[in-house]
C-alpha positions, 0 to 999 in steps of 0.5 A: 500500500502506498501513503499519501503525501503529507499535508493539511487534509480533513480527517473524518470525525473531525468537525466541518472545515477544519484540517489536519496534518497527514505526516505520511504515516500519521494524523497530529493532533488537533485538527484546525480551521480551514483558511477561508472557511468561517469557524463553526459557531460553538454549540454547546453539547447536548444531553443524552435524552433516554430511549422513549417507549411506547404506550404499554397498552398501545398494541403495537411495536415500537418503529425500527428504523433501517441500519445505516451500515455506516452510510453517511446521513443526508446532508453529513460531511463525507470524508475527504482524504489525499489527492488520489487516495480513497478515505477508506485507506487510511488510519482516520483520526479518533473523534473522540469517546466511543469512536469508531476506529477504521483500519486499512485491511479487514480482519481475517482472524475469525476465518483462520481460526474456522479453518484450524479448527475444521483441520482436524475433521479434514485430514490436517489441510485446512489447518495449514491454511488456517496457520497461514492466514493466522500469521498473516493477520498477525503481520498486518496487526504488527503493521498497524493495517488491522484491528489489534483487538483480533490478535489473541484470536488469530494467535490462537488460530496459529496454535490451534492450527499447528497442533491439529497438524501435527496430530494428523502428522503423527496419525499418518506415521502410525497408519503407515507404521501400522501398514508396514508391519501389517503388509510385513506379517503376511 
């Protein structure tokens, strides 16, 4: 993967016109005011209301609104990032309490540690699958590509996945063991 350039770029979550420095690796802290642009005007925050509930005796379920799957809402800033590099490629400044963090690669530790597991019903193949993806992912976690929150998972696909190996390794010493001395008998 390539990085941008350094620069004064908007990072997502931070407030409408404003930038922050990109260093190459890195967003600084503290986004500041666009020049030309006005400064926001300050509001102050706003109190969490508490969820409303419907009248118990009201016979009808309460209405669910569709998930958003991170959509951007009508009328919201979209994230802008380098010339020529798409936003969701690179590490997007925090906003805050409870932000959500995006990393530039998904994680795939949930899929080797799967593909251990069924090695040991499957003659020991997807295990070493299963090792690889493991090891990979813990690479990009290493590299700072992937959610470091996944790492004791795809540890445990790595050990998983070497011991299933090995148990089917030595399975198929004794089958050949047990064949030979079989095959020598006769």
């Amino acid at each position: 993967m390539s990085s941008a350039d350094p620069g004064w770029y908007h990072a997502e979550g931070d407030p409408p016109n404003t930038e922050r420095y990109w260093d190459g690796t890195q967003w600084t802290d503290g986004p500041r005011p666009i020049v030309g642009f006005p400064e926001p005007p300050t509001t102050p925050p706003v109190p969490p209301q508490p969820p409303t509930m419907p009248p118990i005796d009201s016979g009808s379920p309460p209405p669910i609104s569709p998930p958003s799957f991170g959509a951007p809402s009508p009328g919201q800033n979209m994230p802008q990032g380098p010339p020529g590099f798409p936003p969701q490629g690179l590490p997007m400044a925090s906003a805050g309490r409870g932000a959500q963090t995006f990393y530039a690669e998904s994680s795939r530790a949930t899929t080797a540690l799967i593909l251990s597991c069924v090695g040991l019903f499957c003659c020991g193949l997807p295990a070493l699958f299963g090792i690889f993806i493991g090891r990979q992912e813990q690479k990009g976690i290493r590299a700072g590509l992937r959610d470091p929150s996944k790492e004791g998972m795809a540890t445990a696909a790595v050990v998983i996945g070497a011991a299933v190996a090995a148990l089917w390794v030595v399975a198929g010493g004794f089958a050949v063991l047990g064949l030979a001395v079989g095959a020598g008998s006769n």
